[in-house]
Gaussian input, Z-matrix of N, CA and C with variables (Angstrom, degrees):
# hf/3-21g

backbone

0 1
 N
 C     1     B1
 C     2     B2     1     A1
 N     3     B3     2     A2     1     D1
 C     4     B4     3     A3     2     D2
 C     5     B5     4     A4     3     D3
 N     6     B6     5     A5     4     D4
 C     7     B7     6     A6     5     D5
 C     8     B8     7     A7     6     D6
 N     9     B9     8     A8     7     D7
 C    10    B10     9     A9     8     D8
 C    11    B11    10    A10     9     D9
 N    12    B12    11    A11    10    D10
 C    13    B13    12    A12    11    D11
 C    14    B14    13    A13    12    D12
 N    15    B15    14    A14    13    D13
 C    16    B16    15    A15    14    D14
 C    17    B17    16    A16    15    D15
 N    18    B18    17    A17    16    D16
 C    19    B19    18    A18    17    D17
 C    20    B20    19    A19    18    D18
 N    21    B21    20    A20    19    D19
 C    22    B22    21    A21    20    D20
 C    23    B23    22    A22    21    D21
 N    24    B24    23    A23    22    D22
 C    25    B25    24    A24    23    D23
 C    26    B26    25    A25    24    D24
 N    27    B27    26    A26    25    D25
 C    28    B28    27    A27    26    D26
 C    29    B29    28    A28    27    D27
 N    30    B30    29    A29    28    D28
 C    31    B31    30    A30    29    D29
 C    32    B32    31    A31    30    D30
 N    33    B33    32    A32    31    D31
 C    34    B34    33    A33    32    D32
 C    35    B35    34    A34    33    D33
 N    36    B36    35    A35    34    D34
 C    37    B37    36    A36    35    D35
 C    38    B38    37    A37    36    D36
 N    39    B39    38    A38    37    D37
 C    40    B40    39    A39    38    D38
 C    41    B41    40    A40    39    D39
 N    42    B42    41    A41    40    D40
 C    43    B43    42    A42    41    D41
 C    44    B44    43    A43    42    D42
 N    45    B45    44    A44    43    D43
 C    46    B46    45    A45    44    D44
 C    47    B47    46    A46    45    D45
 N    48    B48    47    A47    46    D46
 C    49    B49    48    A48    47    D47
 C    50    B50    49    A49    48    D48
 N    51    B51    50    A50    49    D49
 C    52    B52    51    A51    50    D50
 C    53    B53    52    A52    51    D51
 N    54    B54    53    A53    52    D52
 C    55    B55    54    A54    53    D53
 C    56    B56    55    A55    54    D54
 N    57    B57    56    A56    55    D55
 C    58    B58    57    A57    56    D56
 C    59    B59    58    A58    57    D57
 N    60    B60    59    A59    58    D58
 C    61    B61    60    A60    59    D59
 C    62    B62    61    A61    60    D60
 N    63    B63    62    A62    61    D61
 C    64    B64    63    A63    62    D62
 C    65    B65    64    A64    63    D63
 N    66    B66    65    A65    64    D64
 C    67    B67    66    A66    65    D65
 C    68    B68    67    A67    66    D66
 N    69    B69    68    A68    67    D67
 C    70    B70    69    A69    68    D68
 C    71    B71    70    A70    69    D69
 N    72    B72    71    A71    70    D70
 C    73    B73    72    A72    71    D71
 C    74    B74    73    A73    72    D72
 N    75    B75    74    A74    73    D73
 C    76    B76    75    A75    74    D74
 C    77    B77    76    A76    75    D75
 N    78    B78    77    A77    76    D76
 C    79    B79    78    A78    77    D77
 C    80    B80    79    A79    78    D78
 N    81    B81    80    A80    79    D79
 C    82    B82    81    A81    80    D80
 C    83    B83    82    A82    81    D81
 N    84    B84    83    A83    82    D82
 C    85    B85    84    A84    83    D83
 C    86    B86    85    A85    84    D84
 N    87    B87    86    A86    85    D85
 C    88    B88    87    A87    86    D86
 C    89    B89    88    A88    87    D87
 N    90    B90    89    A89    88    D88
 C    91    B91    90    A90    89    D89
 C    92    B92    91    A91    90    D90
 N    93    B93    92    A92    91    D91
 C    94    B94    93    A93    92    D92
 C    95    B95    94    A94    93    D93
 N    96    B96    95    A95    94    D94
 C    97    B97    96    A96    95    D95
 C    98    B98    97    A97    96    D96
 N    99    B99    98    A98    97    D97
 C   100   B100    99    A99    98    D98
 C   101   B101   100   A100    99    D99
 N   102   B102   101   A101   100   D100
 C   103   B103   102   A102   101   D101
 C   104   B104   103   A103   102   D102
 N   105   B105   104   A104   103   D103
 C   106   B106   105   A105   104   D104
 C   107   B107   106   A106   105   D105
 N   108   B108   107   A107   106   D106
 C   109   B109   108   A108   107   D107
 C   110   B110   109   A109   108   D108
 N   111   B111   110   A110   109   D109
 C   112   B112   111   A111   110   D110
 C   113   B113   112   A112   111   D111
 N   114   B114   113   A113   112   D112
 C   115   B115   114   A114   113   D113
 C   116   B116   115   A115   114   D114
 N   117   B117   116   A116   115   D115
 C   118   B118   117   A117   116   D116
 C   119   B119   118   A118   117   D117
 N   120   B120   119   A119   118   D118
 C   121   B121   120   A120   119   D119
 C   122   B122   121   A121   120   D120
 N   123   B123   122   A122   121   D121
 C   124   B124   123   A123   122   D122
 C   125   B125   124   A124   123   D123
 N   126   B126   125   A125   124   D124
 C   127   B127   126   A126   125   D125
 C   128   B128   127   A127   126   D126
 N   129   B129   128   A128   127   D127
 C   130   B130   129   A129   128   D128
 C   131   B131   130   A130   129   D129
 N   132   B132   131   A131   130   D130
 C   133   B133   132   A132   131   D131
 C   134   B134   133   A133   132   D132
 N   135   B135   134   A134   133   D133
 C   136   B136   135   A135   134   D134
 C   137   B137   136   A136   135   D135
 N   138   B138   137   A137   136   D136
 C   139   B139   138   A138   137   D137
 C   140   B140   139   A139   138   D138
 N   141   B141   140   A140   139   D139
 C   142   B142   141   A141   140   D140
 C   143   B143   142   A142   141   D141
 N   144   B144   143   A143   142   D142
 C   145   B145   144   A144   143   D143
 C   146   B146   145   A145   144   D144
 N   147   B147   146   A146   145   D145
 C   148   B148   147   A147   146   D146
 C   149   B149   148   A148   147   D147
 N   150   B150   149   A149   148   D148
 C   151   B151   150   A150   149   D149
 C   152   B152   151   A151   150   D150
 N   153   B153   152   A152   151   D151
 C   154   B154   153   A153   152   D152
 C   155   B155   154   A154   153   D153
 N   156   B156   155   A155   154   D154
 C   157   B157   156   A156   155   D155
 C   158   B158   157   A157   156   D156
 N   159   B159   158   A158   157   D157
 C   160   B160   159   A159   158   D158
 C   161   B161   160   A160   159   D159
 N   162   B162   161   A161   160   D160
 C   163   B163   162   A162   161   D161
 C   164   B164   163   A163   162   D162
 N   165   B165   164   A164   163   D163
 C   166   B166   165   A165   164   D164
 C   167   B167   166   A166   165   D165
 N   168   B168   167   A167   166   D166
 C   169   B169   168   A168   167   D167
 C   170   B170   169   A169   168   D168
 N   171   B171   170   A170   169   D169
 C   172   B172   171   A171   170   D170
 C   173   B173   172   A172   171   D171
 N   174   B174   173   A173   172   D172
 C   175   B175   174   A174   173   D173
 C   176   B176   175   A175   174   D174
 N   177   B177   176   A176   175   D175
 C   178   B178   177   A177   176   D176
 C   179   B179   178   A178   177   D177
 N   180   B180   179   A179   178   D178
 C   181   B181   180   A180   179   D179
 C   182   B182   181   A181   180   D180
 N   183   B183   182   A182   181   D181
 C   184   B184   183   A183   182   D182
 C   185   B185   184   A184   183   D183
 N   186   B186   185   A185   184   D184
 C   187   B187   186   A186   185   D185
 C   188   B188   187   A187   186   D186
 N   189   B189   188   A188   187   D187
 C   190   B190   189   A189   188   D188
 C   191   B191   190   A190   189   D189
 N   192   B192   191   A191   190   D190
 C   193   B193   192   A192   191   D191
 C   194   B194   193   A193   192   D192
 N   195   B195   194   A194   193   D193
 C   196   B196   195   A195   194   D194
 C   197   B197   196   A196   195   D195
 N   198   B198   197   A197   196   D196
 C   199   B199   198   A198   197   D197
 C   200   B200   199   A199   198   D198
 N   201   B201   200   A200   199   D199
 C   202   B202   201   A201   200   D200
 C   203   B203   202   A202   201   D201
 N   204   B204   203   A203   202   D202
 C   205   B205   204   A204   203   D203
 C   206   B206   205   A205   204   D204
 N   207   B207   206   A206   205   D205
 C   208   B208   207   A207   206   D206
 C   209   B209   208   A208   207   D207
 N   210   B210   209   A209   208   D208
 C   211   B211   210   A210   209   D209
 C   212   B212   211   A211   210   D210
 N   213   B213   212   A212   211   D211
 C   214   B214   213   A213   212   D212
 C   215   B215   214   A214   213   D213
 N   216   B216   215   A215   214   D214
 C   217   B217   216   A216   215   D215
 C   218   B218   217   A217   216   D216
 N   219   B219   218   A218   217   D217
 C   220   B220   219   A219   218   D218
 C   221   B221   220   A220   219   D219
 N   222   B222   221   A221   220   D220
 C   223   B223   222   A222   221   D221
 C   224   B224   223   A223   222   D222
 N   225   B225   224   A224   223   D223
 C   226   B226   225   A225   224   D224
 C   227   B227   226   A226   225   D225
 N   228   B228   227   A227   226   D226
 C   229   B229   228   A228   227   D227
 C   230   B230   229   A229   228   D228
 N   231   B231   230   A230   229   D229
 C   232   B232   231   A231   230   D230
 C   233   B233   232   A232   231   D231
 N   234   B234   233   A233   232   D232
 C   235   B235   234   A234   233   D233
 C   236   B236   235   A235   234   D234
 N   237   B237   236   A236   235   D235
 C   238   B238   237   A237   236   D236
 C   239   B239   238   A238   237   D237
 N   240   B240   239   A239   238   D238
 C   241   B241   240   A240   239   D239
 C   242   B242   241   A241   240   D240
 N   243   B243   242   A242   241   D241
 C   244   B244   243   A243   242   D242
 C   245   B245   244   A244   243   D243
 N   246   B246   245   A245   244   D244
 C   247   B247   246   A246   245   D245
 C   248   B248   247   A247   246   D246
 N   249   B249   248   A248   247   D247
 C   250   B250   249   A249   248   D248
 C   251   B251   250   A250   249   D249
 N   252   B252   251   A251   250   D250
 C   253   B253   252   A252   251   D251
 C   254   B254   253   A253   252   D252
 N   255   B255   254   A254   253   D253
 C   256   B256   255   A255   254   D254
 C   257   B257   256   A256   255   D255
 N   258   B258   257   A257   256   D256
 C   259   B259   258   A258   257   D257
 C   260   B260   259   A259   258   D258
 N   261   B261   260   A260   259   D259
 C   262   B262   261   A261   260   D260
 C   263   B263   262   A262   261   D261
 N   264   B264   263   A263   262   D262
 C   265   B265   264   A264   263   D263
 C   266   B266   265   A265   264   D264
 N   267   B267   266   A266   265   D265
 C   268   B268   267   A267   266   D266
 C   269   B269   268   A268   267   D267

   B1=1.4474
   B2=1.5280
   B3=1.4189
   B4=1.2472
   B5=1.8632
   B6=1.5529
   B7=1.5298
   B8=1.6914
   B9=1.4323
   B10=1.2208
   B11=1.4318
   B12=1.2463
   B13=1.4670
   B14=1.7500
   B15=1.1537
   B16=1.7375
   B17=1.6145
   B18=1.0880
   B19=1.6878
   B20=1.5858
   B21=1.6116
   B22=0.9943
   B23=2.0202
   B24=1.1985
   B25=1.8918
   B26=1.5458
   B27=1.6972
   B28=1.6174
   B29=1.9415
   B30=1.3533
   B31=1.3044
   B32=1.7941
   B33=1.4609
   B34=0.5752
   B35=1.8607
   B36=1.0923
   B37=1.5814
   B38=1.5447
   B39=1.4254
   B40=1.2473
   B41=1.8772
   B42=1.0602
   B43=1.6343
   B44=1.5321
   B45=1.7760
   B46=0.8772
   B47=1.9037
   B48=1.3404
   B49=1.3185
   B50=1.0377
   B51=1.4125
   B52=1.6821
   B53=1.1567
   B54=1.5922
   B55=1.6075
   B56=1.7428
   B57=1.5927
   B58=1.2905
   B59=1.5388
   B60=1.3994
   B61=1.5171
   B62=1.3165
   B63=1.6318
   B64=1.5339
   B65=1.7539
   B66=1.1965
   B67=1.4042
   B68=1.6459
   B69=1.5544
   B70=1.7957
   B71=1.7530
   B72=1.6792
   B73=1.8637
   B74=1.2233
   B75=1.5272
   B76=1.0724
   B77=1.8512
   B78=1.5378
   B79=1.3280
   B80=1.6923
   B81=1.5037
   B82=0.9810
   B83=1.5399
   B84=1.6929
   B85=1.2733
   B86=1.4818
   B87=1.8235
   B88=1.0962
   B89=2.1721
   B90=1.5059
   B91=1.0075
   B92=1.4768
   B93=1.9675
   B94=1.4019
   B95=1.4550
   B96=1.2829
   B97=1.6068
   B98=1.6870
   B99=1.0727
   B100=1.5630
   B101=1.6029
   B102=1.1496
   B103=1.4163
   B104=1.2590
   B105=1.5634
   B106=1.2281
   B107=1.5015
   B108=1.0652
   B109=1.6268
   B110=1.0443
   B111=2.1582
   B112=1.2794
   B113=1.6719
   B114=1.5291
   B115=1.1444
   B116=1.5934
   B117=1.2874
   B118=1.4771
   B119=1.6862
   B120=2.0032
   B121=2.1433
   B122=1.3608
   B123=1.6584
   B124=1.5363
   B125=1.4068
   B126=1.1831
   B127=1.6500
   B128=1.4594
   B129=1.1551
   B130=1.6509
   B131=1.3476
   B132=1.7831
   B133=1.5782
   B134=2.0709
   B135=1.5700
   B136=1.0425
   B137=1.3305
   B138=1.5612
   B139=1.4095
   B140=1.9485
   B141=1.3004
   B142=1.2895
   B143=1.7888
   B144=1.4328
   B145=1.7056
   B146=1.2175
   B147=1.6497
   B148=1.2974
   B149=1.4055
   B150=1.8915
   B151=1.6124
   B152=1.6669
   B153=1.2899
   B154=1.2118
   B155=1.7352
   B156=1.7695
   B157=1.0360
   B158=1.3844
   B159=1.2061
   B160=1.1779
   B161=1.6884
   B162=1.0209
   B163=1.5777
   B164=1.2666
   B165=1.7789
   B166=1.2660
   B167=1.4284
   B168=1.2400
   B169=2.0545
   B170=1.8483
   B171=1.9809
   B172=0.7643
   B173=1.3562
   B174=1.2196
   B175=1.5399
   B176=1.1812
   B177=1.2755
   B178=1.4929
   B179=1.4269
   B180=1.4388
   B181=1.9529
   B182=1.8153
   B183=1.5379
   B184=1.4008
   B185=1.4249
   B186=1.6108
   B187=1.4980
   B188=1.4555
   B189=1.4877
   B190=2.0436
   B191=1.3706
   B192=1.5916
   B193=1.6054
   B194=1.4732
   B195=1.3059
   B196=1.3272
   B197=1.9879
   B198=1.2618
   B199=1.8130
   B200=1.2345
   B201=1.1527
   B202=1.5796
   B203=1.4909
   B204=1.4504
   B205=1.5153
   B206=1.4706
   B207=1.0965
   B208=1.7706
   B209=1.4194
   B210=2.0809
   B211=1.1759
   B212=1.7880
   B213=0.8841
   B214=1.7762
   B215=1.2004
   B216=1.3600
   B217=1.3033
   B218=1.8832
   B219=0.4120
   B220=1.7860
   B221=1.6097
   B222=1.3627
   B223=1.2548
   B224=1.4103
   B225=1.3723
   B226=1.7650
   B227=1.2201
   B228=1.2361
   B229=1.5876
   B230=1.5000
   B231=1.6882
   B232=1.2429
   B233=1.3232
   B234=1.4743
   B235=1.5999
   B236=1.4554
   B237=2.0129
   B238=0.9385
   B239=1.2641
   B240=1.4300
   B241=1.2301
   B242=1.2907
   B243=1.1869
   B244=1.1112
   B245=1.6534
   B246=1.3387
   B247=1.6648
   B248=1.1451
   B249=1.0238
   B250=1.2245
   B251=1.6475
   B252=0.8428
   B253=2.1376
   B254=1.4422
   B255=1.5086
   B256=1.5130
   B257=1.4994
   B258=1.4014
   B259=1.0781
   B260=2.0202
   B261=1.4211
   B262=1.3848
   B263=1.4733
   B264=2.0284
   B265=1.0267
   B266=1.9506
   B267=1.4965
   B268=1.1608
   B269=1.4586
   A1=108.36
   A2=128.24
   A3=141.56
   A4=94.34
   A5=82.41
   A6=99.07
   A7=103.30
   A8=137.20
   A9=126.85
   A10=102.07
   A11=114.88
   A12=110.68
   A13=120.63
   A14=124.10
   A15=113.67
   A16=100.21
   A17=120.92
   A18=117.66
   A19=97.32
   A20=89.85
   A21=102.83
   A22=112.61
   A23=100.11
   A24=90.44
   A25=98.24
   A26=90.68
   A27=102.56
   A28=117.57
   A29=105.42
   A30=98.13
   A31=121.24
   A32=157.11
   A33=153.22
   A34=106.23
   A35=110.58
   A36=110.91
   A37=102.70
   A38=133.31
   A39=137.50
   A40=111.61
   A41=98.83
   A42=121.16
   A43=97.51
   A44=115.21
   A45=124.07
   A46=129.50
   A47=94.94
   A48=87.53
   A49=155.52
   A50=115.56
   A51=137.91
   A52=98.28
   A53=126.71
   A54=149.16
   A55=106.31
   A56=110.21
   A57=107.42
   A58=134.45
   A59=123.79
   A60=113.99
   A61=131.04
   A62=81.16
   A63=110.11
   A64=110.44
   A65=113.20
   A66=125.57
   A67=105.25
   A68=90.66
   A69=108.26
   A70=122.08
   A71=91.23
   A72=99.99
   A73=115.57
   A74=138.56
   A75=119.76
   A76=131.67
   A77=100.93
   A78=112.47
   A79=125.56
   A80=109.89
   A81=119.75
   A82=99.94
   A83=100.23
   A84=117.96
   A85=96.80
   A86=120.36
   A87=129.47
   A88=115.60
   A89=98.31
   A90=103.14
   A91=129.49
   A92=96.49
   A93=128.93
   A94=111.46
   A95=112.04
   A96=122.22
   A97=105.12
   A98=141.36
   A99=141.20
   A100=104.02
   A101=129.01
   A102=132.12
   A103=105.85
   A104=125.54
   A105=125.66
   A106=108.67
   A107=108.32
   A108=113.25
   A109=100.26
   A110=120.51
   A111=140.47
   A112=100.47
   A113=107.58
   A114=103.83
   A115=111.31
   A116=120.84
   A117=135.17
   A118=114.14
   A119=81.55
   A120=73.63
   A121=122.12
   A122=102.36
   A123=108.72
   A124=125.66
   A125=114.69
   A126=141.05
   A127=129.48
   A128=100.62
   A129=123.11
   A130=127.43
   A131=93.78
   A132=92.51
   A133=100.67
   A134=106.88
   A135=114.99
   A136=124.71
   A137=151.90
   A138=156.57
   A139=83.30
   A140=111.74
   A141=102.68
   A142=135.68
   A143=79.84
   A144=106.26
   A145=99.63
   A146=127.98
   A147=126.37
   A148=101.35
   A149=121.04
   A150=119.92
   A151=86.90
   A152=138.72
   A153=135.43
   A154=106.02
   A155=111.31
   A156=126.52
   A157=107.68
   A158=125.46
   A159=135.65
   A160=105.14
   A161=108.40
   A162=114.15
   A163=133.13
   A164=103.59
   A165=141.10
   A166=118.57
   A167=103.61
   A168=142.11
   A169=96.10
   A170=113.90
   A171=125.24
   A172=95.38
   A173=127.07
   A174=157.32
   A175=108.83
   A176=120.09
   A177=124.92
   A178=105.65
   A179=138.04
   A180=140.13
   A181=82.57
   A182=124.60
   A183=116.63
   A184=98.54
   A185=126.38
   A186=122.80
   A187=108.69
   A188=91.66
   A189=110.91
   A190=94.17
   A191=96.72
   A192=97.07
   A193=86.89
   A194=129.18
   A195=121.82
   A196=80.55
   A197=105.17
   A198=104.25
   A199=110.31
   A200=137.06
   A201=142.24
   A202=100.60
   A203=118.91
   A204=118.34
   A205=122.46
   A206=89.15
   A207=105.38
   A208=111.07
   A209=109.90
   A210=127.53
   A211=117.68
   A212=86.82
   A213=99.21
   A214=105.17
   A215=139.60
   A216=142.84
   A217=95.39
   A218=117.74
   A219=104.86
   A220=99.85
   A221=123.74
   A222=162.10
   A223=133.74
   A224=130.27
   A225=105.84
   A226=126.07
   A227=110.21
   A228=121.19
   A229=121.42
   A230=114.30
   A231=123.63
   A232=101.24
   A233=121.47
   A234=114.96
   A235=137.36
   A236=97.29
   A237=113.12
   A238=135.56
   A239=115.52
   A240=127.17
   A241=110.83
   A242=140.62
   A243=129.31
   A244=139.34
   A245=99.29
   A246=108.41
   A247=120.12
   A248=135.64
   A249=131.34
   A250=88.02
   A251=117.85
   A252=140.07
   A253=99.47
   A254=121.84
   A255=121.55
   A256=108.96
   A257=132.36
   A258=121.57
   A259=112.73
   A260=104.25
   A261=114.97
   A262=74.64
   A263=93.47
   A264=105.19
   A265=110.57
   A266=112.92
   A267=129.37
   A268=117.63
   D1=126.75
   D2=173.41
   D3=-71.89
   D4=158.34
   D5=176.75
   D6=-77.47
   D7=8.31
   D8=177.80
   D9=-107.44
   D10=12.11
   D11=-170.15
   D12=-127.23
   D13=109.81
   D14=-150.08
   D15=-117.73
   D16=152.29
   D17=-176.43
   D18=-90.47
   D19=147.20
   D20=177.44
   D21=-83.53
   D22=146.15
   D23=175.20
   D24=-120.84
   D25=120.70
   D26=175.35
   D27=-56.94
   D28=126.10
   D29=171.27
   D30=-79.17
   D31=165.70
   D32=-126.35
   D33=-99.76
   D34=-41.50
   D35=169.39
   D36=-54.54
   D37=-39.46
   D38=174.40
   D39=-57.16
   D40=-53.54
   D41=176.82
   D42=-42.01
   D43=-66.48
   D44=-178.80
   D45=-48.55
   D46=-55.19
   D47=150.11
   D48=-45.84
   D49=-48.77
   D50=159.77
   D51=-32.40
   D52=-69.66
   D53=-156.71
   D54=-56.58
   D55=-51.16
   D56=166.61
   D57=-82.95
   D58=-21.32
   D59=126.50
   D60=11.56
   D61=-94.75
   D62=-172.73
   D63=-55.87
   D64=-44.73
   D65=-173.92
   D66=-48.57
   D67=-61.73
   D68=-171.62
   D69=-61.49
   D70=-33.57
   D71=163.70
   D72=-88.21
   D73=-26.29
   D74=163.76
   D75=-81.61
   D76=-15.38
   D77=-168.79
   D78=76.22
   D79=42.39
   D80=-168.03
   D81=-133.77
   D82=141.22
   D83=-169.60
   D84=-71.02
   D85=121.27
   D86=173.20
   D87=-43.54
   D88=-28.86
   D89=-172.00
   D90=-70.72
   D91=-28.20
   D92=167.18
   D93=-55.75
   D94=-41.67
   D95=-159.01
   D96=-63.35
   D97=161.60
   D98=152.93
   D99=-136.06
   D100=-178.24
   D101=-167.47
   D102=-80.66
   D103=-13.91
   D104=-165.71
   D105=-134.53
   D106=9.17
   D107=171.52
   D108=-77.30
   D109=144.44
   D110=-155.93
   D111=-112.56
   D112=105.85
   D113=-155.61
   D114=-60.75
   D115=-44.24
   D116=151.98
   D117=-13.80
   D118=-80.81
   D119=-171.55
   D120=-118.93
   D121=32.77
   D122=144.29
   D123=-115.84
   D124=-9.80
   D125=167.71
   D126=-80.20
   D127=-37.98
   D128=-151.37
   D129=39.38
   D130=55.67
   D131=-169.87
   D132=-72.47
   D133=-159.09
   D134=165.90
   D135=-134.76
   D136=-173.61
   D137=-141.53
   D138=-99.05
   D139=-47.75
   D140=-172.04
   D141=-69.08
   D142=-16.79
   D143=179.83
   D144=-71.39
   D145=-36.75
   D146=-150.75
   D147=-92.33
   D148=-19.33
   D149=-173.45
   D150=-90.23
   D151=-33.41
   D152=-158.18
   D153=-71.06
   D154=-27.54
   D155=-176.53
   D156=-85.65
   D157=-22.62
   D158=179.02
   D159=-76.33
   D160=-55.32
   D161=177.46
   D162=-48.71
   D163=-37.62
   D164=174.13
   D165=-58.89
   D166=-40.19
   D167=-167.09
   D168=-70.30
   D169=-55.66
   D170=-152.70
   D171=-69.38
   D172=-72.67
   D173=162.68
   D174=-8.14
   D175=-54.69
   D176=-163.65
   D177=-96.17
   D178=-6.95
   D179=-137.50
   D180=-145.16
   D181=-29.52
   D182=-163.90
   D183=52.05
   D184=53.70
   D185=145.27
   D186=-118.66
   D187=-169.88
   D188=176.91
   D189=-119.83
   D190=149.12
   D191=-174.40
   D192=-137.29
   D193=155.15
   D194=-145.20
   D195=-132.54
   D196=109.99
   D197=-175.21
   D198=-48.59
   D199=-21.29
   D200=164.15
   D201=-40.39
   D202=-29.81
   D203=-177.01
   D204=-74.76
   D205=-16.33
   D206=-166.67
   D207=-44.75
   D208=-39.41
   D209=-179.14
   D210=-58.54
   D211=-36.67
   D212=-179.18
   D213=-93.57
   D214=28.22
   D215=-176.46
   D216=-123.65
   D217=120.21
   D218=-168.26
   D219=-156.29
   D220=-44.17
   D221=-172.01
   D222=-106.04
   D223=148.55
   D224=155.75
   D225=-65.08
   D226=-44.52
   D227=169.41
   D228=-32.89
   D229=-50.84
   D230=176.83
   D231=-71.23
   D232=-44.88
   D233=-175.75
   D234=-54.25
   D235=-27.50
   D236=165.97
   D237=-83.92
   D238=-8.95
   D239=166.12
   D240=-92.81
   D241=-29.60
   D242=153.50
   D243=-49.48
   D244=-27.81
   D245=152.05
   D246=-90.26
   D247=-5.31
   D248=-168.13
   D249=-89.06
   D250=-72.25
   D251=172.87
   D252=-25.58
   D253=-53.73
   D254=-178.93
   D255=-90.17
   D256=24.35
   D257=163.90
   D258=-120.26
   D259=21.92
   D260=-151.88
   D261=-77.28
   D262=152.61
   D263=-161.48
   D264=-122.69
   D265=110.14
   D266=-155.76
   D267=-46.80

């Protein structure tokens, strides 16, 4: 990251969004979810849920998410930092 370029920090309606996303592509009760629940092996999501979420991310944020991210997406926490990182602002 250049010094002209600063991350953005999602505010909480944003958060919120992310969260239901994730809920609606994985099929998981938003209520189930916590910031640190592993969507994999507390969810049982799958590899495809996670590009569909990715797609979803792009679409809705007007960013690029680079599938290399997918790995650090595991979580909301990671998810949210991962948009937050691809929405840094030049």
């Amino acid at each position: 990251m250049t010094a002209s370029q600063a991350t953005v920090t999602l505010d909480e309606n944003q958060r919120a969004q992310i969260k239901e996303i994730v809920s609606e592509i994985l099929e998981i009760d938003p209520a189930e979810m916590t910031a640190t629940s592993l969507f994999k092996e507390d969810h049982d999501a799958d590899s495809l849920g996670a590009i569909e979420i990715l797609s979803a991310l792009e679409r809705t944020f007007g960013i690029e998410i680079d599938q290399a991210e997918l790995t650090r997406m595991v979580n909301l926490d990671g998810v949210v930092t991962v948009v937050e990182e691809a929405s840094t602002v030049n």
